[in-house]
DRENTOR-488242 format. One line per 5 residues: number of its first residue (from 1); their letters; for each residue y, x, z of N, C-alpha, C, O. Coordinates in Angstrom, 3 decimals, decimal comma, padded with zeros to 6 digits, always signed. Layout:
% DRENTOR-488242
NUM) A) Y:X:Z:Y:X:Z:Y:X:Z:Y:X:Z  ...
***
This chain:
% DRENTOR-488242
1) XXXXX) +071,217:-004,071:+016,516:+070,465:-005,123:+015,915:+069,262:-004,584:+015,151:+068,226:-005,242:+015,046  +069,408:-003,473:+014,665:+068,619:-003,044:+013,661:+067,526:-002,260:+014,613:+066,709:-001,519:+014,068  +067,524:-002,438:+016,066:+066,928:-001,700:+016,950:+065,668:-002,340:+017,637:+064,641:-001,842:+018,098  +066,216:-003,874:+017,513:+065,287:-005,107:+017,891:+064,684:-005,342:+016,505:+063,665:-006,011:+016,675  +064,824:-005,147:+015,526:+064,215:-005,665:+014,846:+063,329:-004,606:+014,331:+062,431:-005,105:+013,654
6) XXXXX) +063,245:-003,063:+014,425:+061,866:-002,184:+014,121:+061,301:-002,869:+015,522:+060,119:-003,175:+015,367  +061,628:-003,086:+016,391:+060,823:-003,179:+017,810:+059,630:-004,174:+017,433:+058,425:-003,925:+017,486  +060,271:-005,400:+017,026:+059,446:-006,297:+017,082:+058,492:-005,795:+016,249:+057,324:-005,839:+016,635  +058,838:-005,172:+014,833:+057,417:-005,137:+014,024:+056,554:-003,758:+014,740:+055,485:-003,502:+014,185  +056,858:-003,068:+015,656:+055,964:-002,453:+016,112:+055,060:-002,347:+017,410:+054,379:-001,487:+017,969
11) XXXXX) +055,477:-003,924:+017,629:+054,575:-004,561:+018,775:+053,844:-005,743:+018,306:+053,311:-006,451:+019,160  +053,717:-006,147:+016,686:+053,311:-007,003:+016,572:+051,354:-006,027:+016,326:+051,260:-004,874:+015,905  +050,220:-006,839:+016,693:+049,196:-006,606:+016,328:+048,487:-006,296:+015,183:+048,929:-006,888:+014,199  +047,637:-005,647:+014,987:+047,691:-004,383:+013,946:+046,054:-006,138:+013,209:+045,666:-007,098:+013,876  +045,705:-005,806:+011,959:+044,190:-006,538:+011,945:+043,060:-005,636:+012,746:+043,073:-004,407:+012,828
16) XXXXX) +042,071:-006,539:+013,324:+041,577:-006,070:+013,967:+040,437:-005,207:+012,935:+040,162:-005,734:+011,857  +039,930:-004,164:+013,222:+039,329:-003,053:+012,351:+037,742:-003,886:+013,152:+037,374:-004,225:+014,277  +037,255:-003,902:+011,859:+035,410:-003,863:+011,980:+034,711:-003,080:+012,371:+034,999:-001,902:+012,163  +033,269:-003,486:+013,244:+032,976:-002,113:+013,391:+031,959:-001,785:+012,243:+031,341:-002,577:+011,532  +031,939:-000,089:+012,243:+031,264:+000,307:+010,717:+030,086:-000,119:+010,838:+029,598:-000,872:+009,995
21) XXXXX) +029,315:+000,362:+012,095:+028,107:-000,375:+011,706:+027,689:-001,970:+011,454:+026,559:-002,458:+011,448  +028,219:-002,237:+011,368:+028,102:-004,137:+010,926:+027,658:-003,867:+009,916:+026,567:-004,422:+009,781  +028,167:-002,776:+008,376:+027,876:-002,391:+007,186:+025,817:-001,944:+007,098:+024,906:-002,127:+006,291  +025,857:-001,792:+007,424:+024,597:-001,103:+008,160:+023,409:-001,539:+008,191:+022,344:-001,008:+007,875  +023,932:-003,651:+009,037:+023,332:-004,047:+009,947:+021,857:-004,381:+008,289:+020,779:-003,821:+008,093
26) XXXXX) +022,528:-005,420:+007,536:+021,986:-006,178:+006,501:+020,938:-004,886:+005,796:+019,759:-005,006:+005,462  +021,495:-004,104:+005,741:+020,521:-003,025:+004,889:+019,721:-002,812:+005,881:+018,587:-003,260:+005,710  +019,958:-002,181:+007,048:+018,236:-002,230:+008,054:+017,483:-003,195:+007,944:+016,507:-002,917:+007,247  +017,494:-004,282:+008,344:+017,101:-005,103:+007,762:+015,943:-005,707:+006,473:+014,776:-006,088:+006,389  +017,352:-005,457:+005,446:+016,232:-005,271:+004,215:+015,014:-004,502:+004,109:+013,906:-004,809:+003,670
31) XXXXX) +015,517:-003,313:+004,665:+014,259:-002,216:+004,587:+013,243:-002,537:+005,546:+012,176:-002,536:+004,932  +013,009:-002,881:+007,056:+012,746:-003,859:+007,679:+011,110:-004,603:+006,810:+009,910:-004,369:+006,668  +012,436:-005,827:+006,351:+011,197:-006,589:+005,604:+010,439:-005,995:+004,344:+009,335:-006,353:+003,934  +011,246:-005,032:+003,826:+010,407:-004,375:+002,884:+008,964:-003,368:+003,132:+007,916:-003,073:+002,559  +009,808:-003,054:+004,549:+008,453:-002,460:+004,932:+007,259:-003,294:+005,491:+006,111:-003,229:+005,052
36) XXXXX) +007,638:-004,005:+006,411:+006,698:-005,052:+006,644:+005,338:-006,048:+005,490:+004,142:-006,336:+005,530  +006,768:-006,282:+004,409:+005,803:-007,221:+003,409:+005,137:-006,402:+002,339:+004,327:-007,068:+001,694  +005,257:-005,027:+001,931:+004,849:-004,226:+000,953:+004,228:-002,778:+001,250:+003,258:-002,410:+000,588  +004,704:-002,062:+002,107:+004,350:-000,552:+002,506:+003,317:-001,000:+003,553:+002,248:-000,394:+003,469  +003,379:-001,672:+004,253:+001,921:-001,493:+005,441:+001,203:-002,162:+004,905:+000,064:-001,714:+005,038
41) XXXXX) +001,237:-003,327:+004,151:-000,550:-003,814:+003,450:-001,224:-002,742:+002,243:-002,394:-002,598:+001,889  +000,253:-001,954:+001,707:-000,769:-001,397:+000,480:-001,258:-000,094:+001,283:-001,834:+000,750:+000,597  -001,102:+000,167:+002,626:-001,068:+001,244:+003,387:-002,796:+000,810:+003,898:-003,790:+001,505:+003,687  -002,763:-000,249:+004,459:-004,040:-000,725:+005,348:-005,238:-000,788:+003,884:-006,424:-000,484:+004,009  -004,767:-001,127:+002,896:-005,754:-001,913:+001,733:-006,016:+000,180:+001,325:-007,136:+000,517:+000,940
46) XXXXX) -005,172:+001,020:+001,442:-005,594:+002,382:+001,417:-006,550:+002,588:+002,261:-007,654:+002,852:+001,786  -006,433:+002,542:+003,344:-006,984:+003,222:+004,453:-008,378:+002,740:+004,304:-009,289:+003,546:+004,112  -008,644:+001,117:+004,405:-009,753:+000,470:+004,158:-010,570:+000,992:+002,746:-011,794:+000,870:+002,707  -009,903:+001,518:+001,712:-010,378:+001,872:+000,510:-011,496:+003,295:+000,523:-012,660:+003,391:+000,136  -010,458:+004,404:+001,212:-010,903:+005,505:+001,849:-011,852:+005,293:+002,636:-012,870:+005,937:+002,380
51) XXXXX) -011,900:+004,427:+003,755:-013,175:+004,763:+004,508:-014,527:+004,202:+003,551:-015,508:+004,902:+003,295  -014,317:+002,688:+003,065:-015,302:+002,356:+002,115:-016,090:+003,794:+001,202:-017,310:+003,953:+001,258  -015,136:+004,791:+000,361:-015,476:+005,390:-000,338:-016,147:+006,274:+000,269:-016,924:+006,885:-000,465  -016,134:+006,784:+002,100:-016,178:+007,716:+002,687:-017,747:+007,461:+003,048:-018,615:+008,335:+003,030  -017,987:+005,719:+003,471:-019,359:+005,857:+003,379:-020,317:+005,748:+002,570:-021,441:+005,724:+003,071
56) XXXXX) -020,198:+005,653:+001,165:-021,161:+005,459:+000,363:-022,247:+005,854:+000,342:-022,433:+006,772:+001,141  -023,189:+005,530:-000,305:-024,722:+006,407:-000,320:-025,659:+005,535:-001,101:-025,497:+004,346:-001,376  -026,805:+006,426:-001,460:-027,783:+005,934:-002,641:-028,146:+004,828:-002,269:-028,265:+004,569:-001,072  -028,348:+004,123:-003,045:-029,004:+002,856:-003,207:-028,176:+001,560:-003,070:-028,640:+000,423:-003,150  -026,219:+002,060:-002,740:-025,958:+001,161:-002,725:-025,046:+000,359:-004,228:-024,413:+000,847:-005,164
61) XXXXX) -025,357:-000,908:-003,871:-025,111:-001,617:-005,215:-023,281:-001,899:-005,376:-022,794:-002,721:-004,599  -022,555:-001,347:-006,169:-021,569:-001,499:-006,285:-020,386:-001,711:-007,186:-020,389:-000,604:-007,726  -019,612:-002,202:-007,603:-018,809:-002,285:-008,686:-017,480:-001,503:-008,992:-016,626:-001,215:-008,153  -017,454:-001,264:-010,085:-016,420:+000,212:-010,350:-014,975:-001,068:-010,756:-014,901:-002,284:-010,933  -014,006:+000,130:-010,748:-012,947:-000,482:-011,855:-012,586:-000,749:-013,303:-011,704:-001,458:-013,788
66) XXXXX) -013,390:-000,086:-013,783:-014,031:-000,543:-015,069:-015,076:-001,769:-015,097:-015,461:-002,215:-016,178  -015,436:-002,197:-014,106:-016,382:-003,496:-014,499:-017,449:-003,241:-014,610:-018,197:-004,107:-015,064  -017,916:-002,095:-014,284:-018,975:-001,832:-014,311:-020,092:-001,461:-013,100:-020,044:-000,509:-012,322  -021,201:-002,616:-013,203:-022,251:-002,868:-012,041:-023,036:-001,768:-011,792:-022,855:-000,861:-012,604  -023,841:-001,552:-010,941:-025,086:-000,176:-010,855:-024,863:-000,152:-009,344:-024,154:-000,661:-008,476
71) XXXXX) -026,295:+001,105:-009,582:-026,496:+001,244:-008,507:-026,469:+002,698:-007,980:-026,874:+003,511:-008,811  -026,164:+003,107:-007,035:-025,989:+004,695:-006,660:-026,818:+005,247:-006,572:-027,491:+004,680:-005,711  -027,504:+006,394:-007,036:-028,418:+007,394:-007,473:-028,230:+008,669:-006,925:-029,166:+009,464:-006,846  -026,833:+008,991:-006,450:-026,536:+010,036:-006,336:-025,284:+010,211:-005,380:-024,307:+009,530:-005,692  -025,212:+010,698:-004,708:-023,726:+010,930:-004,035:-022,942:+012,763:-003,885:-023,058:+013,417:-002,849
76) XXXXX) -022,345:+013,180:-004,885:-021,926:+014,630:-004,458:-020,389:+014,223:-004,006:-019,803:+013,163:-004,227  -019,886:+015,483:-003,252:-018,371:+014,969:-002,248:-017,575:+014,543:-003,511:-017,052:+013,545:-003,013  -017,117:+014,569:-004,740:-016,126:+013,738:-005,441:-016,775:+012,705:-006,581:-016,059:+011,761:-006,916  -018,023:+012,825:-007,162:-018,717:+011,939:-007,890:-019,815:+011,462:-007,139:-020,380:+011,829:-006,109  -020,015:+010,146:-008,295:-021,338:+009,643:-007,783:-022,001:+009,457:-008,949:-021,290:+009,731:-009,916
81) XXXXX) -023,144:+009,078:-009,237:-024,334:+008,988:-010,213:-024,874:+007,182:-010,164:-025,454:+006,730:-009,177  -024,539:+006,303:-011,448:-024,476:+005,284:-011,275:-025,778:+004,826:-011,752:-026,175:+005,598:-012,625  -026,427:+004,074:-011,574:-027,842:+003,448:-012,542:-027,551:+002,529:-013,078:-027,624:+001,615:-012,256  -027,077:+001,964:-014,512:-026,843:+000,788:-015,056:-027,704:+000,136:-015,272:-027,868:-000,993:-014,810  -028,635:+000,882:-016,233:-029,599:+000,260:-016,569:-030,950:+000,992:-016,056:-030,880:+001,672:-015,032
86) XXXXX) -032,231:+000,859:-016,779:-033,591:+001,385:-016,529:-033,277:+002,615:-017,376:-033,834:+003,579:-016,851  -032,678:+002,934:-018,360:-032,415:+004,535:-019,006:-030,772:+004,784:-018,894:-030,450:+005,879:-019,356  -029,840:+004,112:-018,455:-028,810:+004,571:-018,190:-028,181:+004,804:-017,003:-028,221:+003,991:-016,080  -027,408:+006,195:-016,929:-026,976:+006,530:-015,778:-025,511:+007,087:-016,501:-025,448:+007,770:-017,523  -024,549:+006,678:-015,810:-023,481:+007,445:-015,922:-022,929:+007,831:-013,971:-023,123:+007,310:-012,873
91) XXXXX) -022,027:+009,293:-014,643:-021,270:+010,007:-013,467:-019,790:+009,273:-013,241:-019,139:+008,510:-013,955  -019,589:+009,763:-012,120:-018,291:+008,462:-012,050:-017,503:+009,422:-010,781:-018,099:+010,253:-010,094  -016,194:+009,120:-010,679:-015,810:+009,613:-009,679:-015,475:+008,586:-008,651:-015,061:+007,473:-008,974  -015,659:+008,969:-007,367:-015,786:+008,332:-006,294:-014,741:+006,891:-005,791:-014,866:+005,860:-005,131  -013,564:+007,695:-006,677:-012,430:+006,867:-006,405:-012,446:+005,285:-007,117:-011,747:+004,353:-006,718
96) XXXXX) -013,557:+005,214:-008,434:-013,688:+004,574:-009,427:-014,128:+003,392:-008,842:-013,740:+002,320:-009,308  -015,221:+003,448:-007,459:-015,638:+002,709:-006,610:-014,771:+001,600:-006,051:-013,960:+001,872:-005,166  -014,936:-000,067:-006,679:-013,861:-000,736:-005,844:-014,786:-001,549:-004,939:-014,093:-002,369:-004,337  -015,758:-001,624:-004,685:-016,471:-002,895:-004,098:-018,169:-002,570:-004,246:-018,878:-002,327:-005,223  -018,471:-002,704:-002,635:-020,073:-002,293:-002,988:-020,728:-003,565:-001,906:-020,602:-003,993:-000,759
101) XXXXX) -021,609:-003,833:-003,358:-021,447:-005,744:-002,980:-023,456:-005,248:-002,576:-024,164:-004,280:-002,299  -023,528:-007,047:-002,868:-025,137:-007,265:-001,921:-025,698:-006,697:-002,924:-024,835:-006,373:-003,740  -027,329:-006,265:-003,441:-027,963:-006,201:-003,876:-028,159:-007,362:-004,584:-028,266:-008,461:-004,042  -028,228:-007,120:-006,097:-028,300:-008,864:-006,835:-030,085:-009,115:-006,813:-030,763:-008,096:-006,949  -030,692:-010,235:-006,673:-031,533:-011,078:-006,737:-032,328:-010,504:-008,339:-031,851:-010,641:-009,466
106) XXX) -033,513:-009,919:-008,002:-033,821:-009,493:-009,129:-034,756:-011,016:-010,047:-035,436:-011,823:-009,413  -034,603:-011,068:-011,194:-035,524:-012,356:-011,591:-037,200:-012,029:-012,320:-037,755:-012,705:-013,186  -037,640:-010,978:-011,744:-038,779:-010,578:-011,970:-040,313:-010,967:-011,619:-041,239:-010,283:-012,056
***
């Protein structure tokens, strides 16, 4: 009696085991959209930044990250030479460069 009854519990079905990667699946994923919505735009808004900085050259009119307007005077490979005013010039480094807009409308 006691012979049928280990039998049965060792033909009964075990739970069925998961597979590991299922664990896996949700985190690819995440990373996935993380890369998509955050690493490739601040990647492209780089790349676009770099070439901007790559072409600069005198005379063009541009705005720093400091807020500050002028015009290029000067270009050496890591600074540039800004014209603020009619007696002011400040040095700047290249990177400082966010935006090199139209020439403003002089009212003269």
């Amino acid at each position: 009696m006691y012979l049928f009854a280990y039998a049965q519990t060792t033909n009964t079905p075990g739970v069925p085991q998961s597979n590991p990667l299922s664990g896996l699946i949700p985190l690819i994923l995440i990373f996935i959209v993380f890369y998509l919505l955050l690493i490739r735009p601040q990647q492209k808004k780089e790349k676009e930044h770099k070439k901007m900085i790559s072409e600069l050259k005198k005379d063009d009119y541009v705005l720093t990250s400091g807020g500050i307007y002028g015009t290029i005077t000067n270009v050496k490979p890591d600074t540039i030479e800004l014209k603020v005013d009619e007696n002011t010039k400040l040095t700047l480094a290249k990177n400082a460069v966010i935006q090199v807009l139209q020439k403003p409308i002089s009212n003269q």
